[in-house]
N, C-alpha and C positions, 0 to 999 in steps of 0.2 A: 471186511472190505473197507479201506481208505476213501476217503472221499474224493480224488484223484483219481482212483481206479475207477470209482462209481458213475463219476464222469465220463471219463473215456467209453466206460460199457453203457452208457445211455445216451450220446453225444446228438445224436438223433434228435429222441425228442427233447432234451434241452435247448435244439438247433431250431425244431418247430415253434417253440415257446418262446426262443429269445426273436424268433422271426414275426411272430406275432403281437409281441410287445412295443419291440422296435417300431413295426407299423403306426402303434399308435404317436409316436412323436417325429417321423417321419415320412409322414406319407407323401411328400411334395417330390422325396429324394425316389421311389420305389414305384409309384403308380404311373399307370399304362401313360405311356409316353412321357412323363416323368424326367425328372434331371440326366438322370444314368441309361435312359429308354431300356429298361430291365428287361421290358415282354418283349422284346426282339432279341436279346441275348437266350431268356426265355426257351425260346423257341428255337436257337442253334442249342443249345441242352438239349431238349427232351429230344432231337435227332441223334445225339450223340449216346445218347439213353439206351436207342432203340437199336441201334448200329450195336452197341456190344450187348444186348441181348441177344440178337443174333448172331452174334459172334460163337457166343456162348453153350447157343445151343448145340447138343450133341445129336447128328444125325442119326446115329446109330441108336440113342439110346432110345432116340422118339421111335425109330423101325421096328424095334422090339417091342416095343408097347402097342401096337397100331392095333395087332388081334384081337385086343380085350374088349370088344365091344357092348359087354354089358358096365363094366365100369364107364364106359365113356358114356353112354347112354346114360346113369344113375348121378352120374358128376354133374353133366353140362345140364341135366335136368333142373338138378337142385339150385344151380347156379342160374339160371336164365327162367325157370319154370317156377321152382316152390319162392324162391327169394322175392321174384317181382308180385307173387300175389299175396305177399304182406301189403304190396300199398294196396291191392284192389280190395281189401279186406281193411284195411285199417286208416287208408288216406285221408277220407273226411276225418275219420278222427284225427290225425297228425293237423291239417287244416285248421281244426275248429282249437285246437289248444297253443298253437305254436303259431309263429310268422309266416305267411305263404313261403318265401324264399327259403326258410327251415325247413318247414316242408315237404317245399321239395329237394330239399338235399340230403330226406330219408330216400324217398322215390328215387335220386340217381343213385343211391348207396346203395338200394334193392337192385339195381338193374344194371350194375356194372361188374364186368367178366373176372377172374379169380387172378392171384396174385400166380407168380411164376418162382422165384428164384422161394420166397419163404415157404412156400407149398411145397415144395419139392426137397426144402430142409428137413421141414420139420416129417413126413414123410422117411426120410432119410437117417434122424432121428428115431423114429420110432418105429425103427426096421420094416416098415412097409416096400409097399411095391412103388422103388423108386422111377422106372421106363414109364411106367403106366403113368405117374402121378406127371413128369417132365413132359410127356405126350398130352395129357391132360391140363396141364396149366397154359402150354403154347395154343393149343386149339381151342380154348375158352380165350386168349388173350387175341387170337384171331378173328373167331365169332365174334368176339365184345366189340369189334370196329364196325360192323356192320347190325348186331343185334340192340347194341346199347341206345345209339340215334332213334332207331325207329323207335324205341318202348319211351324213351323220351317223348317224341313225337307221337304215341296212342297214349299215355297216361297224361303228360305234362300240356300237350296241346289243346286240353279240353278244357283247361284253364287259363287262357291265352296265351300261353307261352307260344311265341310263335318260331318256327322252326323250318330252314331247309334242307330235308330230310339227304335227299343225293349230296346238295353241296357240304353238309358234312361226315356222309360217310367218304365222300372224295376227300374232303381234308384230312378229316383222319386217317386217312391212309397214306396218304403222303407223309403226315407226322409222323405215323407208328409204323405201318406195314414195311413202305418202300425201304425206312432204314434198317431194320429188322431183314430184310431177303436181301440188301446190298452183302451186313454181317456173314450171313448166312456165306454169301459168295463167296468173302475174300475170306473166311475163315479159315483156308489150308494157309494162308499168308500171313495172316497175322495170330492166328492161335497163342504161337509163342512168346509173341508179344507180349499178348495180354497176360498170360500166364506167368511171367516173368514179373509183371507190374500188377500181381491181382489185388494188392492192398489198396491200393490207389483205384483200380477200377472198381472194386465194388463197393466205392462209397462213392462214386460218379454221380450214380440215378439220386442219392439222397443230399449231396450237394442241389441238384437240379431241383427238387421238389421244393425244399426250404426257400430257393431262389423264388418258387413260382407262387407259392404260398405266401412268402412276403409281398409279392405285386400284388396277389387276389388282397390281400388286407390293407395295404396302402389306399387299394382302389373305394375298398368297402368307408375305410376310416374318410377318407376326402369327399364320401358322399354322404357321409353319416348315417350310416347305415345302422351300426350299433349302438345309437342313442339310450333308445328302449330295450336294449337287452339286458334280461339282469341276472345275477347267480342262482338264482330259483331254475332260469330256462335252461341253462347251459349244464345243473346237476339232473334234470330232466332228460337231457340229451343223452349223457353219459351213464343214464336209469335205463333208456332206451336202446341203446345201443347193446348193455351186457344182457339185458332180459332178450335180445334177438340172437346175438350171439350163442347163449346158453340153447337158448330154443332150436337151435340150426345147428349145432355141433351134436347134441341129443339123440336130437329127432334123424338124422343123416346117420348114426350112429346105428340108431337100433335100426333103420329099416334097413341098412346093409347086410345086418344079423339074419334081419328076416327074408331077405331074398337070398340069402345062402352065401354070402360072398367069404374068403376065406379070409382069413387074420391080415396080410398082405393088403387085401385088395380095400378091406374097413379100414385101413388106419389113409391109405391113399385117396380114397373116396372122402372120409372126415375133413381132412386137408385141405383137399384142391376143391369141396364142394361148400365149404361154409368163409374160403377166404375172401376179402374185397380187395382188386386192388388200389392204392397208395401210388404207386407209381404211374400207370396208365391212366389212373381215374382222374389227376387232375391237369393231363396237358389235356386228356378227351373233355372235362368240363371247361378249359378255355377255346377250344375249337367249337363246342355245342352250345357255350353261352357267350361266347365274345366276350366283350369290354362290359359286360352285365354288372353295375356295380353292387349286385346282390353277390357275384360271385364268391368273398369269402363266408357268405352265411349259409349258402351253398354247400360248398365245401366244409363247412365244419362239421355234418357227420364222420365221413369218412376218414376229414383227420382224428374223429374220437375214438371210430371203431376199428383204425388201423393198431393203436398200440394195445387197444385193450385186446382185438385177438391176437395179439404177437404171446402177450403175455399168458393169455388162456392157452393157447394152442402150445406153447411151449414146456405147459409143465405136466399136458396132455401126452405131449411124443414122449414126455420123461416116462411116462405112467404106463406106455404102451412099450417102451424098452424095459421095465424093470416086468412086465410079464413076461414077454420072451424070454428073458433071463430064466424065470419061474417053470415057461412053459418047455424049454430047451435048456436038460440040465447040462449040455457039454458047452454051450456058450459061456464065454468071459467077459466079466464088467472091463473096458475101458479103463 
């Protein structure tokens, strides 16, 4: 592979990294109300994010999935249940070794709802049960507007973090919900639309992110925030994040074995119950922390554990297709 090519298939997070560098020698031009006033452009993004995720969604597909109620039950558990009581179990230590603000940006990482469109790939990938995993990722990105605030607000509030609980499930539903069920609406009307221009839509949300990510660090950098951060904390971070990763992919793994679930419903459960989202996670951490100039120290778990499980989970759905291959010998490789 060319280094041209390389580029293009990794544009992303080259887009994160040239956004976060940038920051450091512009932060005047990028931060909250700033030259360009970016967090208000910001914020026409992440509506338009959420507008063609609904779009997107396929009624029918989520209909079909809706009876599986032990996977739904074993998903949203892992996701909302086993994940948050990593911090109750390990927080003072995250605390005592790291920066409060680091911190707690394991504790939002624990406690924020599963990705939608990569969950449902890789799923898709690895011949799993796709209705289930599509049903599963909307209804945890549903949940996560109303459950992520409040665990905010019982974990983080006990540390001053001060917080109003209603007025940001209210916002974030005006951010994510309202546009999301507008989508959902006009979706006999514009399907074809989008469908027609899908190259361009689904790099939409990650134009939007790199955008929002450069303001959280402009903001961080003009408060000097990162003074004392050094490369010891940040390979720490990146130590932390694969040992959770590993441990949640695993552990979600065998106990789907254990409860009986069938080949289908383990590879969809793996999926949609050990992902973070990337996308939701950081317009919902500028609605739950404002203008917080902690926010990109914040935020830099989740941008470390976004690509590391891209790249775990994907060589995971390879691993889980080349069985069914093995375990269905009339099936053809692609």
């Amino acid at each position: 592979m060319n280094i041209t090519t390389k580029i293009k298939k990794e544009w992303f997070l080259l887009g994160l990294i040239a956004a976060i560098l940038l920051a450091t020698v512009s932060e005047q031009l990028g931060k909250t109300d700033g030259l360009i006033h970016l967090d208000k452009l910001t914020g026409i993004g992440i509506a338009l994010v959420f507008f063609l995720h609904g779009l997107g969604l396929s009624p029918e597909a989520i209909k079909s999935g809706v009876s599986n109620w032990r996977l739904h039950i074993y998903v949203q558990c892992a996701t909302f249940v086993v994940y948050p009581l990593l911090w109750v179990i390990f927080g003072d230590g995250f605390l005592a070794i790291m920066p409060t603000a680091l911190a707690f940006g394991f504790c939002y990482l624990f406690v924020l709802p599963s990705t939608i469109s990569s969950s449902v790939t890789m799923t898709s990938v690895g011949k799993g049960n796709v209705p289930g995993a599509i049903f599963n990722a909307s209804l945890s990105s549903i949940l996560g507007v109303f459950i992520t605030p409040f665990l905010i607000q019982i974990f983080m509030g006990f540390e001053g973090v001060e917080l109003n609980l209603m007025s940001s499930v209210v916002s974030i539903s005006k951010l994510l919900l309202l546009p999301m069920v507008a989508g959902q609406i006009l979706r006999p009307l514009l399907m074809g639309f989008t469908q027609r221009h899908k190259s361009i839509v689904n790099k939409i949300d990650k134009y939007v992110i790199i955008m929002i990510v450069y303001n959280a660090f402009c903001d961080s950098v003009a408060n000097h925030i990162w003074s004392d951060f050094s490369i010891g904390l940040l390979l720490l971070c990146i130590g932390i994040c694969c040992v959770v990763l590993l441990t949640m992919v695993h552990s979600i793994q065998w106990g789907a074995r254990k409860v009986g679930f069938e080949r289908e419903n383990e590879v969809a459960a793996v999926f949609c119950g050990t992902k973070k989202t990337l996308a939701a996670g950081v317009p919902m951490a500028k609605v739950i922390f404002g203008t917080d100039p902690n926010l990109g120290m914040i935020l830099l778990p989740i941008m470390l554990y976004h690509p590391i499980q891209i790249f775990y989970c994907a060589i995971l759905a390879n691993r889980y297709a080349s069985e069914r291959v093995v375990i269905d010998p009339t099936s053809t490789k692609a």
